[in-house]
N, CA, C and O atoms as CSV, one atom per row, in Angstrom:
chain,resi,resn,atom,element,x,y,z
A,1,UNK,N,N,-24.630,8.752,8.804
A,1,UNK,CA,C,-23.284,8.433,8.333
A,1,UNK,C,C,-22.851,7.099,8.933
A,1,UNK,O,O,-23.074,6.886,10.124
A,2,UNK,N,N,-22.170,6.079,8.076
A,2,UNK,CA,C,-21.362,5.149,8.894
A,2,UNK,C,C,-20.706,5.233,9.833
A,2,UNK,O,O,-20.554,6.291,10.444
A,3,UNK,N,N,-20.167,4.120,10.156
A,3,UNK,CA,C,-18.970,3.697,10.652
A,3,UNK,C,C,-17.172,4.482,10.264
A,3,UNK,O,O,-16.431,4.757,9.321
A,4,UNK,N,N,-17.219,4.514,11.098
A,4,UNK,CA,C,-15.280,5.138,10.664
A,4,UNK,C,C,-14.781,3.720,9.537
A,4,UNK,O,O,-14.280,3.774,8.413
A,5,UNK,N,N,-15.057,2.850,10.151
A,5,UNK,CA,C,-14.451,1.813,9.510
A,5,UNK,C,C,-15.078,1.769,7.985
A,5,UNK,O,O,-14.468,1.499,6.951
A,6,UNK,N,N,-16.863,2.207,8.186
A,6,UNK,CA,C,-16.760,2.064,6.260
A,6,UNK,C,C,-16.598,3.330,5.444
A,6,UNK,O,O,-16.709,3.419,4.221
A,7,UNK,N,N,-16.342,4.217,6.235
A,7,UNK,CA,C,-15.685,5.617,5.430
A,7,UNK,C,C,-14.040,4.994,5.187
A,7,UNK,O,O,-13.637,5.472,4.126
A,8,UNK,N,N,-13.060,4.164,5.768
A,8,UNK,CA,C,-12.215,4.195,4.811
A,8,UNK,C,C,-12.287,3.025,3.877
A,8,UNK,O,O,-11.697,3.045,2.797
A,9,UNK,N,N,-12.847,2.231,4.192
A,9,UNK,CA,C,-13.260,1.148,2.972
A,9,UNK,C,C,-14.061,2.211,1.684
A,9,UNK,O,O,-13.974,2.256,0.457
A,10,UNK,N,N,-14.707,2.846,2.543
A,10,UNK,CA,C,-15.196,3.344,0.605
A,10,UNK,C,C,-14.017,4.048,0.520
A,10,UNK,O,O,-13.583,3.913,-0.624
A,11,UNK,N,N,-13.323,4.709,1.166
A,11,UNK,CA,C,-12.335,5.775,0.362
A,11,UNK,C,C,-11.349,4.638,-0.224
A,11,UNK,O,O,-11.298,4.783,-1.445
A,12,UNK,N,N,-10.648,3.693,0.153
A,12,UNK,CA,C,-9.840,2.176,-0.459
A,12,UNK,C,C,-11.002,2.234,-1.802
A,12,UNK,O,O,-10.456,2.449,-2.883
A,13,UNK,N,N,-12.319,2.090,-1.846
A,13,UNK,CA,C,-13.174,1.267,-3.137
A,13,UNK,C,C,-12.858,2.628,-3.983
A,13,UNK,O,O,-12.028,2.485,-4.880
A,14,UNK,N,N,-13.334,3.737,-3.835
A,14,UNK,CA,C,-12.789,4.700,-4.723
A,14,UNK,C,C,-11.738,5.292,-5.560
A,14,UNK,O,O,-11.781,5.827,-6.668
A,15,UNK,N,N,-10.545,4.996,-4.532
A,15,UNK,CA,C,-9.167,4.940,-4.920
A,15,UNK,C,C,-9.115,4.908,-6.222
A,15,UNK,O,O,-9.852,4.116,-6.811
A,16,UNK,N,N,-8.120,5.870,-7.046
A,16,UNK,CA,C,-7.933,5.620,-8.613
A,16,UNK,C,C,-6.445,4.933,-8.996
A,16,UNK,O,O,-6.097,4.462,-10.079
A,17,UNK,N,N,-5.777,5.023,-7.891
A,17,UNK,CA,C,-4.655,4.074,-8.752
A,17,UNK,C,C,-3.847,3.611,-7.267
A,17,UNK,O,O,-3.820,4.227,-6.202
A,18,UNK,N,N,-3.146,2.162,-7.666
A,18,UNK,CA,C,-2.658,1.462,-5.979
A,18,UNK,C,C,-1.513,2.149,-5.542
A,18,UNK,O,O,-0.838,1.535,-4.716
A,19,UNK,N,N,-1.020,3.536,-5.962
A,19,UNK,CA,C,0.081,4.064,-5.248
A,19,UNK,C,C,-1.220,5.199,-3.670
A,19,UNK,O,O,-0.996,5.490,-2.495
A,20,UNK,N,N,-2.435,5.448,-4.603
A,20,UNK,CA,C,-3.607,5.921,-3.470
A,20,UNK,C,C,-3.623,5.203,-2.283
A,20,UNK,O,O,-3.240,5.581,-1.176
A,21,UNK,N,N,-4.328,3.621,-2.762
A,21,UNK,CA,C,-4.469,2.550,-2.334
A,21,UNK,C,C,-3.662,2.781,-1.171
A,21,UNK,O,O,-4.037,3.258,-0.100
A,22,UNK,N,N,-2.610,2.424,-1.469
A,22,UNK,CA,C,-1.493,2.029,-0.554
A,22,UNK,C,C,-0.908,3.484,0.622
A,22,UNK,O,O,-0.698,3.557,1.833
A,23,UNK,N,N,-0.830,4.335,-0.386
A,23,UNK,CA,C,-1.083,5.789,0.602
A,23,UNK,C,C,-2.090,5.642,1.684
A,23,UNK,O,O,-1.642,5.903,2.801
A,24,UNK,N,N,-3.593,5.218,1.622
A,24,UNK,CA,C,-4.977,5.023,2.532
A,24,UNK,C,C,-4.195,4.314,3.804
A,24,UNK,O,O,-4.121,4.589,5.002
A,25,UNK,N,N,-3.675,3.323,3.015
A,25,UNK,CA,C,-3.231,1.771,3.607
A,25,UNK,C,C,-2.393,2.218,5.234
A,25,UNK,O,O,-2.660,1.751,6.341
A,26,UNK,N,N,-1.352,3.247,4.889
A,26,UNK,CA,C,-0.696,3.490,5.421
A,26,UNK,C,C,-0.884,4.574,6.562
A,26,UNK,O,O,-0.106,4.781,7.493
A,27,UNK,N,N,-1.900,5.124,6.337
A,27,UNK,CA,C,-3.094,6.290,7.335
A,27,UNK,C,C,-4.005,5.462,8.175
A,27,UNK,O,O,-4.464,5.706,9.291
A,28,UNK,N,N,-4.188,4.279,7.283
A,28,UNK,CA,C,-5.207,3.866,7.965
A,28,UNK,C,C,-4.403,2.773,9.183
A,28,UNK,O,O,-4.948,2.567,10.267
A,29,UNK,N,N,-3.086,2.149,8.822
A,29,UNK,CA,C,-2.494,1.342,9.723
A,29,UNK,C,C,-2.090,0.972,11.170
A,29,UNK,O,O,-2.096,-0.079,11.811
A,30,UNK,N,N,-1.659,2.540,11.491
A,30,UNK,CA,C,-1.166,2.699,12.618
A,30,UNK,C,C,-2.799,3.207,13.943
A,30,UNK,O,O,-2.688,3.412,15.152
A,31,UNK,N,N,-3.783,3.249,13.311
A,31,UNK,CA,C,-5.046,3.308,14.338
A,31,UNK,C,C,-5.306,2.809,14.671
A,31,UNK,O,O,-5.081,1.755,14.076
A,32,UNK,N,N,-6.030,2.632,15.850
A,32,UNK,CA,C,-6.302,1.602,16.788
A,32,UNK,C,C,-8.129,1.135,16.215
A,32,UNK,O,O,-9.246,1.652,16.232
A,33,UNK,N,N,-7.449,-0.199,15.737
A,33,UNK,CA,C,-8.534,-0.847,15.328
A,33,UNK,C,C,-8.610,-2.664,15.462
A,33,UNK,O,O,-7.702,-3.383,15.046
A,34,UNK,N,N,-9.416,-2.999,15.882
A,34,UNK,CA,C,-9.844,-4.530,16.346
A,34,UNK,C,C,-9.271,-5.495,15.035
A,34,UNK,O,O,-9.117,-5.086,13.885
A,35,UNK,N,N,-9.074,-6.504,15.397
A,35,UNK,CA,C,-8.686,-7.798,14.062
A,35,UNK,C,C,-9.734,-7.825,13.184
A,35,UNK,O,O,-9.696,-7.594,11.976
A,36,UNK,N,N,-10.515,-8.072,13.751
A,36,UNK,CA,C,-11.849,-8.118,12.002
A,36,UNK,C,C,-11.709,-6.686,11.829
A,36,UNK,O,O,-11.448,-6.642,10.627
A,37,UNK,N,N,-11.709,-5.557,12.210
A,37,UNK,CA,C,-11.965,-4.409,11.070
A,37,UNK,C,C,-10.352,-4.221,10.560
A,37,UNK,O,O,-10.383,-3.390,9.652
A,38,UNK,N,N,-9.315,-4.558,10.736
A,38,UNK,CA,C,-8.176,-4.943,9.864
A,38,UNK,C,C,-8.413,-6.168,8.698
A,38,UNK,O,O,-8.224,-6.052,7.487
A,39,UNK,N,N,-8.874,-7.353,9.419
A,39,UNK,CA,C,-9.441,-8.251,8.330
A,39,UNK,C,C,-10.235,-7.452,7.025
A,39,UNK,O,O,-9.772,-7.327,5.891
A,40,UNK,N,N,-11.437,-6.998,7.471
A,40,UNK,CA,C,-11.877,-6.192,6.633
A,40,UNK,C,C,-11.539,-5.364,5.455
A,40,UNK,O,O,-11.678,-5.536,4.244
A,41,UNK,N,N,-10.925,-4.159,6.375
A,41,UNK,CA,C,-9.575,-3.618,5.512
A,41,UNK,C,C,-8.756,-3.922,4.423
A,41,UNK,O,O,-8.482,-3.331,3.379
A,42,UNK,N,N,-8.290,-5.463,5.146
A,42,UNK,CA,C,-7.323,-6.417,4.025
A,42,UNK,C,C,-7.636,-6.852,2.826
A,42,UNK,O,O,-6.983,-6.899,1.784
A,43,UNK,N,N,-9.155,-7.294,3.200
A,43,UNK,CA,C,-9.825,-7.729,2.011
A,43,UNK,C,C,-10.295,-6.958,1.058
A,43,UNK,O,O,-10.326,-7.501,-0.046
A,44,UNK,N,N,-10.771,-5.589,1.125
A,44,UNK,CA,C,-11.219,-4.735,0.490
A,44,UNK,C,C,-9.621,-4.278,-0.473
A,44,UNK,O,O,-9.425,-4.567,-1.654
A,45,UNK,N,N,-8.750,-3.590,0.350
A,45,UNK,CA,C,-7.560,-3.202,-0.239
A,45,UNK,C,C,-6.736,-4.034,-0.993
A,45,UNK,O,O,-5.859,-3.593,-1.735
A,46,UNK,N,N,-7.040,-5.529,-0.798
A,46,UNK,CA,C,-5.980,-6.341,-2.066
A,46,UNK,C,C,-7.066,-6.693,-2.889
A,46,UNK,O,O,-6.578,-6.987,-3.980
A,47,UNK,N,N,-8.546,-6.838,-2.933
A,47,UNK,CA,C,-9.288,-6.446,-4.490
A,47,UNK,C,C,-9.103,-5.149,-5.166
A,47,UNK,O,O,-9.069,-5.076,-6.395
A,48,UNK,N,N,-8.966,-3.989,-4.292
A,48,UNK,CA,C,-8.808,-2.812,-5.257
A,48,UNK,C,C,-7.439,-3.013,-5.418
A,48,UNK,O,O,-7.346,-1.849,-5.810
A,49,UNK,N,N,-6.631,-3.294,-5.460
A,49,UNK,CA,C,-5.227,-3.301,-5.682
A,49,UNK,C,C,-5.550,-4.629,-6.927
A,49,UNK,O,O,-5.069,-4.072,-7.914
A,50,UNK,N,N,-5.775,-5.233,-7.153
A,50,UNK,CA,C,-6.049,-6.226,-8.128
A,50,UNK,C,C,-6.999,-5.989,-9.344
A,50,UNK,O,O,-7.156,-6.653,-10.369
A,51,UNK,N,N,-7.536,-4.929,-8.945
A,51,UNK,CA,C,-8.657,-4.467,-9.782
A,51,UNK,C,C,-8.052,-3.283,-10.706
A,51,UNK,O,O,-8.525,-3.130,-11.833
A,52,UNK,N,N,-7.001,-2.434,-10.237
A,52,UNK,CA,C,-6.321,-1.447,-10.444
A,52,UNK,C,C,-5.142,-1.965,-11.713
A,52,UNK,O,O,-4.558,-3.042,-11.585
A,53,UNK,N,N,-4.939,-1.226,-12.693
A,53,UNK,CA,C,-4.002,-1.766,-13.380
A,53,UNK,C,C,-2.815,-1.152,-12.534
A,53,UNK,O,O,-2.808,-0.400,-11.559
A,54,UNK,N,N,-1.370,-2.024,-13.601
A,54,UNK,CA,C,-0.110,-1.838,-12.699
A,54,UNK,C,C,0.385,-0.051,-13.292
A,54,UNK,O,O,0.168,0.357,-14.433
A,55,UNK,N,N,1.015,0.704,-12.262
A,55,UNK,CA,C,1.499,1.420,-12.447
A,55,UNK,C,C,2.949,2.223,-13.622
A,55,UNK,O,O,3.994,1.628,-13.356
A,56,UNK,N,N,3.042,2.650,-14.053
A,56,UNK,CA,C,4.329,2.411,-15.108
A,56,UNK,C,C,5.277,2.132,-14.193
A,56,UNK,O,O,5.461,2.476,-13.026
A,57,UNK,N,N,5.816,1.469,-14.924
A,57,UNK,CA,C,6.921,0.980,-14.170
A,57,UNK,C,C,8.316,2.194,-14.372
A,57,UNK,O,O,8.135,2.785,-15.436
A,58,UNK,N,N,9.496,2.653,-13.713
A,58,UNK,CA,C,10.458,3.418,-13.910
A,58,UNK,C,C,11.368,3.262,-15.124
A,58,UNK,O,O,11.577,2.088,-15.431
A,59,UNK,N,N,11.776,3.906,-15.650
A,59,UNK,CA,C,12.701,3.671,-17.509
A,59,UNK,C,C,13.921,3.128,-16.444
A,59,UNK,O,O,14.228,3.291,-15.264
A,60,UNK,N,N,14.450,2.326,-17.713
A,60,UNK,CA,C,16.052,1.962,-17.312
A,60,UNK,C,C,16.498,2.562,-17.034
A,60,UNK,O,O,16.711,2.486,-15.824
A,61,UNK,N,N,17.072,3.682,-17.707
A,61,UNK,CA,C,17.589,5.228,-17.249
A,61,UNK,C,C,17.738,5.528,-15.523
A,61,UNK,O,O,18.639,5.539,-14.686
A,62,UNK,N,N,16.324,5.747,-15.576
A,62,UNK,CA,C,16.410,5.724,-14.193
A,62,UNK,C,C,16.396,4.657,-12.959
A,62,UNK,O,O,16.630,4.888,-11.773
A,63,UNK,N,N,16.055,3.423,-13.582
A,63,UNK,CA,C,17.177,2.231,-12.883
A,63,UNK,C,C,18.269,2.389,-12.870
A,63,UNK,O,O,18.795,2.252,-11.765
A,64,UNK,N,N,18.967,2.667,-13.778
A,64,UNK,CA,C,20.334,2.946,-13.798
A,64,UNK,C,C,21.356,3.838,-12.856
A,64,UNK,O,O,22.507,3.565,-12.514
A,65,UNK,N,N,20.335,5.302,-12.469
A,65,UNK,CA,C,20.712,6.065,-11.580
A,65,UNK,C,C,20.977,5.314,-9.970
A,65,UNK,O,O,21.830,5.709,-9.174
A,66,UNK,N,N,20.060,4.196,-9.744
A,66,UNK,CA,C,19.787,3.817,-8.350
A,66,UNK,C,C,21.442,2.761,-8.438
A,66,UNK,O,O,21.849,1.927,-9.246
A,67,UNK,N,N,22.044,3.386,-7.088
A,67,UNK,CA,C,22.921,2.870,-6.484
A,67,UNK,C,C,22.657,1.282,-6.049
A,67,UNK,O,O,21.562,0.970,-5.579
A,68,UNK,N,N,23.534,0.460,-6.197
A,68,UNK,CA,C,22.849,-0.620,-6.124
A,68,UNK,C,C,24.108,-1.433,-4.900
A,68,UNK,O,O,24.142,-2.606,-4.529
A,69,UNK,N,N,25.287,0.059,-4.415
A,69,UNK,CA,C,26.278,-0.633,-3.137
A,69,UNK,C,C,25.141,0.761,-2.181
A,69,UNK,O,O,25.366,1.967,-2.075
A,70,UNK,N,N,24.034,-0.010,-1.675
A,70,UNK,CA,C,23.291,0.829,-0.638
A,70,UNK,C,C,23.870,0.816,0.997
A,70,UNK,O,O,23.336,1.442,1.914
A,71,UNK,N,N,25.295,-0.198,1.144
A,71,UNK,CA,C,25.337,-0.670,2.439
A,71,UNK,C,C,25.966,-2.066,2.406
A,71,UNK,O,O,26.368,-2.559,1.352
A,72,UNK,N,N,26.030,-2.610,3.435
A,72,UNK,CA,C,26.474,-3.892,3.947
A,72,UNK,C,C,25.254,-5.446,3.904
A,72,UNK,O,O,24.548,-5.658,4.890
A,73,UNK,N,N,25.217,-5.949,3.235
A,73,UNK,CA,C,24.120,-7.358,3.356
A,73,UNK,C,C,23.819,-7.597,4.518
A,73,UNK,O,O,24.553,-7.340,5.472
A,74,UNK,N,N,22.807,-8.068,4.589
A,74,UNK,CA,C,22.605,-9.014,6.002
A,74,UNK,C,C,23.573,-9.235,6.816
A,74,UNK,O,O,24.003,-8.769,7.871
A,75,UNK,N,N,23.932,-10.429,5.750
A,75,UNK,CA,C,25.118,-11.442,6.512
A,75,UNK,C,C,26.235,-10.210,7.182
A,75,UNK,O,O,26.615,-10.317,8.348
A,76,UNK,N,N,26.594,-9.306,6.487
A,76,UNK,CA,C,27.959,-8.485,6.703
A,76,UNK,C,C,27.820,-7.871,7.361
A,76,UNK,O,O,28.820,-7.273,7.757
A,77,UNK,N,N,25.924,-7.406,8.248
A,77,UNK,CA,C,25.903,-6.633,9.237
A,77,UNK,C,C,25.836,-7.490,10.556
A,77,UNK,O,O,25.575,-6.971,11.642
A,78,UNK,N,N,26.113,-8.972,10.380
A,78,UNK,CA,C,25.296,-9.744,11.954
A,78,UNK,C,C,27.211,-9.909,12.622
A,78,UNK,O,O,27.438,-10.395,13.730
């Protein structure tokens, strides 16, 4: 068996759609791992993310539902 590091690169190459992708992304982030096997990582996960078509996007409808006074701006919180 590999490396830890190329068991999640193949699981990133397998991935069927970039909401996966990005799910992996986020398991795989917080471990303690060296700059090149993050480099690594990076590179593998923004070709499958590029390779992946885009997700549907949400109906107006339900744009519509999303509150859009979430809070105070930047500026209005400093």
């Amino acid at each position: 068996m590999g490396s830890p590091l190329e068991s999640w690169l193949k699981k990133v190459h397998v991935a069927q759609t970039r909401t996966e992708v990005l799910r992996l992304l986020e398991e795989f982030r917080p471990m303690d791992w060296t700059d090149e096997q993050r480099a690594a990582m990076s590179k593998v996960y923004i070709r499958a993310l590029e390779q992946l078509a885009p997700e549907a996007d949400t109906s107006d409808a339900q744009k519509a539902q999303v509150s859009s006074a979430d809070g105070p701006v930047w500026y209005e919180k400093m």
